[in-house]
C-alpha positions in Angstrom: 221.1 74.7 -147.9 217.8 73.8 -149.1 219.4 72.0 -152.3 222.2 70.0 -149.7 219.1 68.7 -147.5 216.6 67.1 -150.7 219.9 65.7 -152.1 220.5 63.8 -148.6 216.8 62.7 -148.5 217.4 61.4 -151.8 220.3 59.0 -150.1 218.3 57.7 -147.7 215.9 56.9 -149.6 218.0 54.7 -151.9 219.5 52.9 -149.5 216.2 52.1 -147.9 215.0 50.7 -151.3 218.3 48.6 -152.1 217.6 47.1 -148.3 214.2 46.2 -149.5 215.0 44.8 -152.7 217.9 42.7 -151.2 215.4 41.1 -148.7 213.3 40.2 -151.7 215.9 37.7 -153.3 217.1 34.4 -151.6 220.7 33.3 -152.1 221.2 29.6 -153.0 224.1 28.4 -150.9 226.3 24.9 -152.5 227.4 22.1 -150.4 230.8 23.4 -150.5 229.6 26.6 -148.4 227.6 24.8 -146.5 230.7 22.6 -145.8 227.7 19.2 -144.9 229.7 17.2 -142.9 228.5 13.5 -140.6 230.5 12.3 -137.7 229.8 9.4 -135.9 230.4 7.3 -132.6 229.9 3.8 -131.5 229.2 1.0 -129.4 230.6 -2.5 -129.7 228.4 -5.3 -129.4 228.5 -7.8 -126.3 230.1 -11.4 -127.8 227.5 -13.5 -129.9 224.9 -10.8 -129.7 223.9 -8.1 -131.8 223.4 -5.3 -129.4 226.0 -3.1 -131.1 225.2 1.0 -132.1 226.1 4.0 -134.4 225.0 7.6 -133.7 225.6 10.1 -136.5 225.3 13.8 -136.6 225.5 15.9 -139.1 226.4 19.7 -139.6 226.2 22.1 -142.4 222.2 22.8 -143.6 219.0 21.7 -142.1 216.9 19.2 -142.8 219.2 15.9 -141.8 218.5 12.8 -142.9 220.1 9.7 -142.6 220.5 5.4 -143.9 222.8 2.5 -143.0 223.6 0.2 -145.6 221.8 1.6 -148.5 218.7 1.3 -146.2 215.6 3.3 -146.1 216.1 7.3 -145.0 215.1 8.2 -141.4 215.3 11.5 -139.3 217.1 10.2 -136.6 221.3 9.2 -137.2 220.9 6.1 -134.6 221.5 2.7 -135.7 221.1 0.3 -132.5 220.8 -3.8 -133.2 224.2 -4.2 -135.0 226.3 -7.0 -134.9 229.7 -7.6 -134.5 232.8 -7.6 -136.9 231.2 -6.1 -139.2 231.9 -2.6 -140.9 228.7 -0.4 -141.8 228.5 2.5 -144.2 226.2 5.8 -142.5 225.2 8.1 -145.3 223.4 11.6 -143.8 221.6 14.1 -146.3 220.3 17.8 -146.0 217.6 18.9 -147.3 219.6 20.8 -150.3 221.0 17.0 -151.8 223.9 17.1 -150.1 225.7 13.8 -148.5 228.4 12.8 -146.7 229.7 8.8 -145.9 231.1 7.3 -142.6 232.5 3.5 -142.5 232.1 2.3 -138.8 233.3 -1.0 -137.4 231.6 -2.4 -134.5 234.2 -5.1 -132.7 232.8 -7.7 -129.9 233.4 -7.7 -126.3 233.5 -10.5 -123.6 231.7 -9.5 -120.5 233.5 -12.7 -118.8 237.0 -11.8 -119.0 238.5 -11.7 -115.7 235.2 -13.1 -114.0 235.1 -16.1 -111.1 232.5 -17.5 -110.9 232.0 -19.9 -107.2 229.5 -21.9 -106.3 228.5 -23.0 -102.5 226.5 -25.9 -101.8 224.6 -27.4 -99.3 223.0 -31.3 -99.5 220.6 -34.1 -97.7 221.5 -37.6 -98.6 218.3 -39.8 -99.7 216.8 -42.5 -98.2 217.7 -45.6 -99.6 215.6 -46.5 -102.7 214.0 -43.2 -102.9 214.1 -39.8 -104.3 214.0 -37.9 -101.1 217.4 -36.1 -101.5 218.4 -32.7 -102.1 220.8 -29.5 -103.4 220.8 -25.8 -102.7 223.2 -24.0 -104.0 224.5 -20.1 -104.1 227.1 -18.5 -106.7 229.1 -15.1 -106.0 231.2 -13.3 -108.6 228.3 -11.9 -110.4 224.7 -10.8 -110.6 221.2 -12.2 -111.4 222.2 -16.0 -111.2 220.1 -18.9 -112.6 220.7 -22.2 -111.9 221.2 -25.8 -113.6 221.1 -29.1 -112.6 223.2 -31.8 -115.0 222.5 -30.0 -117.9 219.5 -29.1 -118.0 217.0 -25.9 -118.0 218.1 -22.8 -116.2 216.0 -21.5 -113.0 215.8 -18.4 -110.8 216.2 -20.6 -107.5 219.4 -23.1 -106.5 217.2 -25.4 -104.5 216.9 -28.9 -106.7 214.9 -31.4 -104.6 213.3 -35.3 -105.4 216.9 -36.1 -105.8 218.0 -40.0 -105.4 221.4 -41.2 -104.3 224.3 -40.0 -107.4 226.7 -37.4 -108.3 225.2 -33.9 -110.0 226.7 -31.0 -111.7 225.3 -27.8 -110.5 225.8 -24.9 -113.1 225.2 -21.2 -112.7 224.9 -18.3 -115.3 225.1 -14.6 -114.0 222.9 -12.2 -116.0 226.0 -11.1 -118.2 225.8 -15.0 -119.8 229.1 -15.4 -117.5 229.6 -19.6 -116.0 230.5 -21.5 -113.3 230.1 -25.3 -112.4 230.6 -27.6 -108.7 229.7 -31.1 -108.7 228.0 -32.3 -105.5 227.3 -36.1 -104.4 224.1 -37.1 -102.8 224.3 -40.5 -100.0 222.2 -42.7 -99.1 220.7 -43.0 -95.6 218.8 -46.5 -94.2 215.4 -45.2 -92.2 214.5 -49.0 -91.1 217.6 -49.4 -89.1 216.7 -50.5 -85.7 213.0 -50.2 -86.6 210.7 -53.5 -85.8 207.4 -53.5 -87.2 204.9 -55.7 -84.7 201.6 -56.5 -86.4 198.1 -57.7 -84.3 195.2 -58.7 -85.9 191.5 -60.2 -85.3 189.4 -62.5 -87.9 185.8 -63.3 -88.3 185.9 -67.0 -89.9 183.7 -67.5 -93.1 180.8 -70.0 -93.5 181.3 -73.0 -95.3 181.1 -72.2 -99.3 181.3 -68.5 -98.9 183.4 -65.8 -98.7 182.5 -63.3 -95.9 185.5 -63.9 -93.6 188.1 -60.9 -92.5 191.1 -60.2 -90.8 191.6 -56.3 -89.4 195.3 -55.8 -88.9 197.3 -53.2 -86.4 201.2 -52.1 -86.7 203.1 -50.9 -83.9 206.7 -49.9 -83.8 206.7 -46.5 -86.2 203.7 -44.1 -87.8 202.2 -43.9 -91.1 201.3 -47.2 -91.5 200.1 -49.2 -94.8 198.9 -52.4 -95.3 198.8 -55.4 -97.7 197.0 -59.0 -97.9 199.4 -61.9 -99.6 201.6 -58.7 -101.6 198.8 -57.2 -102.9 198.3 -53.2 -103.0 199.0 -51.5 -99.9 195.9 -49.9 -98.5 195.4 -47.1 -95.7 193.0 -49.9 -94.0 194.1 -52.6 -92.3 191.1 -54.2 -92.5 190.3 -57.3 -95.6 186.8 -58.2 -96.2 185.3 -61.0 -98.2 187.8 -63.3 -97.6 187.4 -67.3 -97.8 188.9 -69.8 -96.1 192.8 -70.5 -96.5 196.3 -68.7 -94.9 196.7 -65.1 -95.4 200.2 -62.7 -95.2 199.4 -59.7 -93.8 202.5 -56.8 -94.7 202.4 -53.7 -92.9 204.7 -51.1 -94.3 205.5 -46.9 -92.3 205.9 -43.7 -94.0 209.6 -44.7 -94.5 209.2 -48.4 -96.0 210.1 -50.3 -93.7 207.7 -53.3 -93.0 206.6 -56.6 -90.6 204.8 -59.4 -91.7 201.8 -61.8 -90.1 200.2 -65.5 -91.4 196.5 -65.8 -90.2 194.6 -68.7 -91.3 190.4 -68.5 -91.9 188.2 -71.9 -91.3 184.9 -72.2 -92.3 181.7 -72.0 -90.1 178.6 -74.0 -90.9 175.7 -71.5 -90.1 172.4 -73.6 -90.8 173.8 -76.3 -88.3 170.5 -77.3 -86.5 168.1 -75.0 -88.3 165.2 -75.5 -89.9 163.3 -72.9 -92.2 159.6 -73.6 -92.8 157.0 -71.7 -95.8 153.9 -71.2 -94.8 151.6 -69.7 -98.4 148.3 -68.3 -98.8 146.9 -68.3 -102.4 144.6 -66.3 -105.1 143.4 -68.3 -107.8 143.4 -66.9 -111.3 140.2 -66.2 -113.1 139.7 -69.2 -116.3 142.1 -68.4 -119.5 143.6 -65.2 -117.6 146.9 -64.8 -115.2 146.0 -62.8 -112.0 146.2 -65.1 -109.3 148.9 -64.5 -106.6 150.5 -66.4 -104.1 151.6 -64.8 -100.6 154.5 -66.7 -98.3 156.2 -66.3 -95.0 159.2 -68.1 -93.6 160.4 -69.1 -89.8 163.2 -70.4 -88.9 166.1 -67.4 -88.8 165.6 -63.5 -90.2 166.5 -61.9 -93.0 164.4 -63.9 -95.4 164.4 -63.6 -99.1 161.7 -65.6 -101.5 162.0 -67.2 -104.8 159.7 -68.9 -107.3 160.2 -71.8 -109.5 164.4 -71.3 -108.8 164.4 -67.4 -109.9 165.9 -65.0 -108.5 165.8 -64.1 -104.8 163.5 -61.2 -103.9 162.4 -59.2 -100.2 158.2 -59.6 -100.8 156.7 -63.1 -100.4 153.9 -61.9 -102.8 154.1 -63.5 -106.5 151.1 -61.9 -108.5 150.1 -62.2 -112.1 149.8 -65.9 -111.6 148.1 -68.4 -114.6 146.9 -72.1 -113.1 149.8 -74.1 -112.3 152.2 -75.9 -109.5 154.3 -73.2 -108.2 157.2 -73.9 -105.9 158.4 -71.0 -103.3 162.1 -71.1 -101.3 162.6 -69.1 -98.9 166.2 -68.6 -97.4 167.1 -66.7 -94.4 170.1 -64.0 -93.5 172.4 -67.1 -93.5 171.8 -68.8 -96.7 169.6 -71.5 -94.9 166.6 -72.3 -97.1 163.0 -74.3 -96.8 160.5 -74.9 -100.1 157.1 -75.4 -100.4 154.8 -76.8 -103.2 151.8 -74.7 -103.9 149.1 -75.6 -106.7 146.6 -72.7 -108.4 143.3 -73.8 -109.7 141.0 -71.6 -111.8 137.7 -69.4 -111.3 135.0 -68.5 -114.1 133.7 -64.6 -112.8 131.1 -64.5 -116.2 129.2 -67.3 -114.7 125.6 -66.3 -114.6 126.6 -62.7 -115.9 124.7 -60.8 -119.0 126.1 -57.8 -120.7 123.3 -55.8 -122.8 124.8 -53.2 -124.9 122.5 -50.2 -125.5 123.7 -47.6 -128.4 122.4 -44.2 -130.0 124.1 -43.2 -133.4 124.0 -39.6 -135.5 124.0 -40.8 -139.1 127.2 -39.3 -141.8 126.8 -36.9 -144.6 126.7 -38.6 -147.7 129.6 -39.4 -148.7 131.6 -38.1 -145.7 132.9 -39.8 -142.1 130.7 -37.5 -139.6 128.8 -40.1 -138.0 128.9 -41.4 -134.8 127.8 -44.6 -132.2 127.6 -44.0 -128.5 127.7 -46.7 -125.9 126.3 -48.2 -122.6 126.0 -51.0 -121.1 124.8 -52.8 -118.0 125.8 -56.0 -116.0 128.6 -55.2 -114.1 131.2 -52.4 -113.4 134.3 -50.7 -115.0 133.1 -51.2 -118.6 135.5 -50.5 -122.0 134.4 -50.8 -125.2 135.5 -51.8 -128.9 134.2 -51.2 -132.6 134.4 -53.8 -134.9 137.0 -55.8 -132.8 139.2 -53.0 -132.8 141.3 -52.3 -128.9 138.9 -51.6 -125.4 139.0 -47.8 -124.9 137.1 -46.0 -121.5 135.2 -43.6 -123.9 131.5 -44.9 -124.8 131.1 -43.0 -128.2 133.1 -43.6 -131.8 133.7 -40.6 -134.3 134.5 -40.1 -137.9 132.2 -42.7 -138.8 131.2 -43.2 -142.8 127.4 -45.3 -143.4 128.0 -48.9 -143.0 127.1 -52.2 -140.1 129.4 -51.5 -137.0 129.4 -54.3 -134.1 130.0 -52.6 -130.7 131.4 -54.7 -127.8 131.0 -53.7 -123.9 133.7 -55.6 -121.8 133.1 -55.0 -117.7 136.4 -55.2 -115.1 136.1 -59.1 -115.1 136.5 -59.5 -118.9 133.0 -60.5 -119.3 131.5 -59.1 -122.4 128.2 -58.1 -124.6 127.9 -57.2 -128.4 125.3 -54.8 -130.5 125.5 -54.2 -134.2 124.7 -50.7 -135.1 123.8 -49.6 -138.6 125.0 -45.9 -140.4 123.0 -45.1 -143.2 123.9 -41.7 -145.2 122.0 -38.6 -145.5 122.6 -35.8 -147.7 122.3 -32.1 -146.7 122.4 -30.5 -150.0 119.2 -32.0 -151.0 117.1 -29.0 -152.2 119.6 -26.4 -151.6 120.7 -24.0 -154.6 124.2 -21.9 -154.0 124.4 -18.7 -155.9 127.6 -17.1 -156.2 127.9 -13.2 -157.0 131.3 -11.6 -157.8 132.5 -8.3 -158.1 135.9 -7.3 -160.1 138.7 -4.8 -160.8 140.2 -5.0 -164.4 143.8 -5.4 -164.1 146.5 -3.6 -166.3 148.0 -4.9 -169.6 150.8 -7.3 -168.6 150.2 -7.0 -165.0 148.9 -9.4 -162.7 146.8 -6.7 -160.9 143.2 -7.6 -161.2 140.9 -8.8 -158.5 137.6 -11.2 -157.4 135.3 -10.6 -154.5 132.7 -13.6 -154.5 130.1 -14.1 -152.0 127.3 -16.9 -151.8 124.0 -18.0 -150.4 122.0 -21.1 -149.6 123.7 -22.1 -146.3 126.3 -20.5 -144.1 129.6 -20.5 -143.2 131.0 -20.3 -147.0 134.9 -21.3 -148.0 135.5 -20.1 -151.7 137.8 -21.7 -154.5 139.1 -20.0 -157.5 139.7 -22.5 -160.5 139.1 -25.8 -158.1 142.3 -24.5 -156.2 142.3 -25.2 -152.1 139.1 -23.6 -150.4 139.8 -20.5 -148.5 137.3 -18.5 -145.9 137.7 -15.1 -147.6 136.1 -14.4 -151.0 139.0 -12.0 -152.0 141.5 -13.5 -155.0 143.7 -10.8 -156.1 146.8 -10.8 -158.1 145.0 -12.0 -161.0 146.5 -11.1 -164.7 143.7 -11.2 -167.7 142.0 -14.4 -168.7 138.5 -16.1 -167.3 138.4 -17.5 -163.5 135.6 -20.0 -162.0 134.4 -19.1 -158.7 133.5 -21.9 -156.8 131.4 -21.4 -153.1 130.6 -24.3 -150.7 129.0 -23.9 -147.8 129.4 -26.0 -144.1 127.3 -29.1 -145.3 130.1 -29.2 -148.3 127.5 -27.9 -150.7 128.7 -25.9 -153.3 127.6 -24.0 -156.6 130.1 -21.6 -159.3 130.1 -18.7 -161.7 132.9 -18.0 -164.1 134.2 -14.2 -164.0 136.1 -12.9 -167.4 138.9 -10.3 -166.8 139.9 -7.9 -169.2 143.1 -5.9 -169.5 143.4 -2.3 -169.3 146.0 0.1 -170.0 146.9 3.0 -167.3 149.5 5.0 -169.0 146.8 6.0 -171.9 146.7 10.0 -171.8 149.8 10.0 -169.5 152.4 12.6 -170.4 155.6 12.7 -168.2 157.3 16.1 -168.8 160.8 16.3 -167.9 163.1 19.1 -166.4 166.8 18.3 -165.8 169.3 20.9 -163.7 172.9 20.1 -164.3 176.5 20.8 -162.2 179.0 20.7 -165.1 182.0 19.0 -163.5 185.0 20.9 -162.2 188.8 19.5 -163.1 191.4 18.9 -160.7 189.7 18.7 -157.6 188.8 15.4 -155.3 186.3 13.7 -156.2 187.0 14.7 -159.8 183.4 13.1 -160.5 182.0 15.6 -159.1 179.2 16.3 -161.5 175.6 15.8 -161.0 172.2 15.8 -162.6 169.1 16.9 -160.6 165.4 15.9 -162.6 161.9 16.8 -161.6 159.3 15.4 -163.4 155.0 16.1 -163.8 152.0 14.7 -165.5 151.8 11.6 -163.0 151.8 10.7 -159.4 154.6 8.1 -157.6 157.4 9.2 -159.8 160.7 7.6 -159.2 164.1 8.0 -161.3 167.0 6.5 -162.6 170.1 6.9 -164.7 171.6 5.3 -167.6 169.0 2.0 -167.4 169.8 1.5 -163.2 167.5 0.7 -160.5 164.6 3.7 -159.9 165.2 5.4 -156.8 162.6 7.7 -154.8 165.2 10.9 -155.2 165.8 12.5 -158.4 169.3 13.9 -157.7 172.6 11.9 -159.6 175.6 12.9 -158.2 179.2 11.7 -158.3 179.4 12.8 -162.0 182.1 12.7 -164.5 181.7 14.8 -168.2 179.2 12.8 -170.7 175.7 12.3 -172.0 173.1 10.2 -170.1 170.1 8.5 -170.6 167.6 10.0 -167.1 164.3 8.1 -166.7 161.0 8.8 -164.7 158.4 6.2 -163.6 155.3 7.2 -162.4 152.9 4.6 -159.8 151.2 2.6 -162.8 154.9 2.1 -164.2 154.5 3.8 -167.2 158.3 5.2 -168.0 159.9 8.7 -169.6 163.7 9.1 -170.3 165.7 12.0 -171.9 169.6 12.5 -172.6 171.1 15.3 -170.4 174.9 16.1 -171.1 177.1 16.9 -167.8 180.0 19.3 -169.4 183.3 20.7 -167.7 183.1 24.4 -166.3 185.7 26.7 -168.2 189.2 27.5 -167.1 189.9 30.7 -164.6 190.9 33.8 -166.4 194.0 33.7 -164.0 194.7 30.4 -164.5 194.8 30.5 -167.9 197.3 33.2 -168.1 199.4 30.8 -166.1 198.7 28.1 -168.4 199.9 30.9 -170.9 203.2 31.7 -169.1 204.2 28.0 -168.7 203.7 27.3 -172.3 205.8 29.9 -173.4 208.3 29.7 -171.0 208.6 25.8 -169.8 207.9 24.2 -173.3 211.3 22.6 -173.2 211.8 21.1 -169.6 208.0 20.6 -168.6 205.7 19.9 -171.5 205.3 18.0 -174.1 206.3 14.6 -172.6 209.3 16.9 -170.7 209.7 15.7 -166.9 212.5 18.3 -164.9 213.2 18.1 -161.7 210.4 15.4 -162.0 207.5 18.1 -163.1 205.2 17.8 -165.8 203.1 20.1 -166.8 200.8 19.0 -169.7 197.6 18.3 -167.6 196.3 21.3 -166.1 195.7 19.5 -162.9 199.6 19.0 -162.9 200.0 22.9 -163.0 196.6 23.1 -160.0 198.8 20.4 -158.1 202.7 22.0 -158.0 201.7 25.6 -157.4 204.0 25.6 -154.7 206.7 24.9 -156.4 206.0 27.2 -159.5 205.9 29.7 -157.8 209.0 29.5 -155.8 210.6 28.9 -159.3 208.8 31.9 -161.1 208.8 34.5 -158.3 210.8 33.7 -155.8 214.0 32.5 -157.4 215.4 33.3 -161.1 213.9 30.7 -163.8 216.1 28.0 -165.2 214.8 28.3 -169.0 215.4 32.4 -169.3 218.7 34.0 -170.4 221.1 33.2 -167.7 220.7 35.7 -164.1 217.6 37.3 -165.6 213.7 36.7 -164.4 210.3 36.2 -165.3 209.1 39.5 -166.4 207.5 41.5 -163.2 204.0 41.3 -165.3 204.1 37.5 -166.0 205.0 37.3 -161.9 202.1 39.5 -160.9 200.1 36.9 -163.3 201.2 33.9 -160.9 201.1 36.0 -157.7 197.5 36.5 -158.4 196.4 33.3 -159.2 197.8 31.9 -156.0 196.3 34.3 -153.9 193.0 33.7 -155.3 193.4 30.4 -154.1 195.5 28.3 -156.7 192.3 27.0 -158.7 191.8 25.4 -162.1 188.6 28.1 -161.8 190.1 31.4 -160.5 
């Protein structure tokens, strides 16, 4: 019984295995089981547009895909935009390779068939000579008219207005492109019948030889009137100014166009009839050789008045100033052109007679050979005094700068223009007389070929020191720096320009004597078939100096002494220190070695792919001489080498369990080119 019960054990047992093993292996299924199949349906497009469709849909797999015309694969099996009589050939695809081909014909279709299109209309006639008239019009048999009037642009409303007298065709399109046509005729109506335009109007006659007449019109008989003088441009006025004598046609026109007409005839008016306009003057006579005398005039005889002198121009003030000895005559005329004239004669006054100007001066003598001397004025014998050097222009201010030694002539002038003279002599004086500048420097060397080196001069003998170096511009500090080896002269002057020198050698010195850079490099060897593959990198440290930067392979010196973005090679590091003296060395950046269990899977492909996959071999499109190429498609070898029976061993057998446990392994370490 025992024996019976282990034996059944032993069934179950089996099968539960040969269950397992089944669900290990995937069956391939072929297009024919699949049985991929595409069906399609349509829609035809609408006549001269290309709004036509195809839907596909496929069956047998997964994975659908599907192209019209050879076109581009997409995911979806509709095709909208098509146009009519033409055929198109669907292809669909699974995700196995499979395909299947539909020819589809789209056809047209004319949404008009059978459709009436009518049109109602409704007018107003225009007035005559005018574009006054009107159409509004309504169509049935459709939906979402627009409208046209003799041809031209379509329009949501029917209502065409600004219409003159003349036959239209009104057009309307439903929104299925669907026509239908009236024509309507527009009249024309007279608005002046039995309309009579009366016109009134007032004038105010011009004088003789002028133009300041006017007539002021009013229609009766209608409402919105215009008016016109002799057919000139009607105006909302009906008054016209500046009119001269002579027979005038007044036209007055209403809102509709019809108009009356008046004659009204101007005669001139002679306004200085019996007037007489008299000039009455006061004078100013002008001071000898100068023109500021004035003359001053009133006028009787009317209101209004204007004055002229010598026959210029007209002006409201009787006062003429700025006047030179002379015969002057004045007009005046009043508010009505009437004039009167007088004579007036200007004589001369001398205001220096019996006058004395005494010019008193006090002077501050120049530096030799400089222009800080000066001359300051005063004088008496009147008021309101200017004064001039050496004929130059009359200023207010008494005293003259920026003098150099030399005979000056000083000239006071009062407000009359009567005027008094000094000469005034500069002689020079010089300041340095018996003063001795001595100039003490100190220095700092600078470096061989640098321009590093420095000069601090001060002086004494007098204050307020500028300093030169090599008779360059003067300067207030006595700092020169940037100075490369060679000899310099100092020169110091002091505020009364006096100066003295010293010459000050520089010699060069050499800062990176005794200086030992040492350096230490840490390098990442670069990793394959990973992004960024340069992803090597070189980290130096330096000593024996102070301020070190760094830089790689000859580039710019940078504070940090980390290079990364790598690839495998030898390069050149360098280190400068604050003085810029330099230190390279050649570090090599390598490649880390392969994984243990990726090189067994290297192994395993080279003995078992050679054929299809290396050596220039491209199945399936793989290619598996670069090792990246094996990092990159271990997806798919994989599926090949465990999952499904490989192609290149003896026909229905597998990789051996061993050489699968190898590629299991590397991918569930993580697929790397290092694992």
């Amino acid at each position: 019984m025992k024996n019976k019960a282990l034996i059944f054990l032993v069934l179950i047992i089996s099968v539960i295995i040969g269950f397992l093993y089944s669900c290990q292996h995937v069956h391939l299924e072929t297009c024919e089981e699949l049985n991929f199949h595409i069906s399609t349906t349509k829609t035809d497009a609408i006549q001269n547009n290309a709004n036509g469709t195809i839907t596909a849909t496929a069956t047998g797999g997964t994975g659908f895909r599907y192209s019209l015309n050879g076109g581009p694969l997409q995911d979806t099996g509709y095709f909208p935009g098509l146009e009519p009589f033409q055929t198109y050939r669907v292809v669909g695809y699974n995700s196995i390779g499979c395909t299947d081909t539909a020819m589809v014909s789209i056809g047209s279709i004319n949404p008009c068939q059978g459709v009436n299109i009518t049109i109602t209309a409704t007018k107003t006639d225009a007035s005559a000579n005018q574009s006054n008239g009107s159409i509004n019009a309504t169509a049935s048999g459709g939906a979402g008219f627009t409208y046209s009037i003799n041809g031209g642009p379509f329009q949501a409303s029917g209502l065409f207005s600004n219409l003159p007298a003349g036959t239209y065709t009104i057009a309307a399109q439903s929104d299925a492109g669907c026509l239908g046509t009236t024509q309507v005729t527009i009249g024309t109506v007279n608005p002046c019948a039995g309309v009579t335009i009366n016109i009134t109007t007032t004038q105010v006659n011009p004088t003789t030889g002028a133009s300041n007449g006017s007539i002021t019109a009013t229609a009766s008989g209608s409402t919105g009137f215009t008016y016109s003088i002799n057919g000139g441009t009607y105006q909302s006025s009906g008054t016209f100014t500046n009119l001269a004598a002579g027979t005038y046609t007044i036209t007055a026109k209403n809102a509709n166009g019809c108009i009356g007409s008046k004659q009204v005839t101007l005669t001139t008016t002679n306004p200085c009839a019996g007037i007489t306009v008299a000039v009455t003057t006061t004078t100013v006579n002008p001071t000898t050789g100068q023109s500021n005398g004035s003359i001053t005039a009133t006028a009787t005889g009317g209101s209004g008045f204007t004055y002229s002198l010598n026959g210029g121009a007209f002006q409201s003030s009787g006062t003429f100033a700025n006047l030179a000895t002379g015969n002057y005559t004045v007009t005046a005329k009043n508010s009505n052109g009437c004039t009167g004239v007088t004579t007036v004669s200007l004589g001369s006054t001398n205001p220096c007679a019996g006058v004395t100007i005494t010019v008193t001066t006090t002077q501050v003598n120049p530096v030799l050979g400089q222009s800080n001397g000066s001359i300051t004025a005063s004088a008496t014998g009147g008021t309101g005094f200017t004064y001039s050097i050496n004929n130059g222009a009359f200023q207010t201010a008494a005293t003259f700068s920026n003098l150099a030694a030399g005979t000056y002539t000083i000239t006071a002038k009062n407000s009359n223009g009567c005027i008094g003279t000094k000469q005034v002599i500069l002689t020079a004086t010089d300041p340095c007389a018996g003063i001795t500048i001595t100039v003490t420097t100190t220095q700092v060397n600078p470096t061989t070929g640098a321009s590093n080196g420095s000069i601090t001069a001060s002086a004494t003998g007098g204050t307020g020191f500028t300093y030169s170096i090599n008779g360059g511009a003067f300067q207030s500090g006595g700092t020169f720096s940037n100075l490369a080896a060679g000899t310099y002269t100092i020169t110091a002057k002091n505020a009364n320009g006096c100066t003295g020198t010293k010459q000050v050698t520089l010699a060069a010195s050499n800062p990176c004597t005794n200086v030992n850079i040492v350096i230490t490099a840490t390098v990442v060897n670069t990793t394959p078939c990973q992004t960024a593959t340069n992803n090597g990198s070189i980290a130096v440290t330096a000593t024996g100096s102070t301020g070190l930067t760094y830089n790689i392979s000859g580039g710019a010196y940078q504070a940090s002494g980390t290079f990364a973005n790598l690839n495998a090679g030898t390069y050149l590091v360098g280190v400068k220190d604050a003085n810029g003296c330099t230190k390279t060395q050649s570090v090599t950046v390598g490649v880390v070695p392969k994984g243990p269990l990726f090189t067994q899977v290297r192994n395993i492909i080279t003995a078992r792919c050679g054929n299809c996959h290396l050596n220039g071999g491209n199945s399936a499109g793989y290619n598996f001489d670069s090792d990246c190429s094996i990092v990159s498609k271990w997806s798919q070898i994989n599926k090949a080498c465990v999952t499904y029976q490989m192609n290149q061993m003896p026909p229905s057998q597998q990789l051996p369990a061993s050489e699968k446990t190898s590629i299991t392994n590397w991918v569930n370490a993580g697929h790397r080119y290092t694992d």
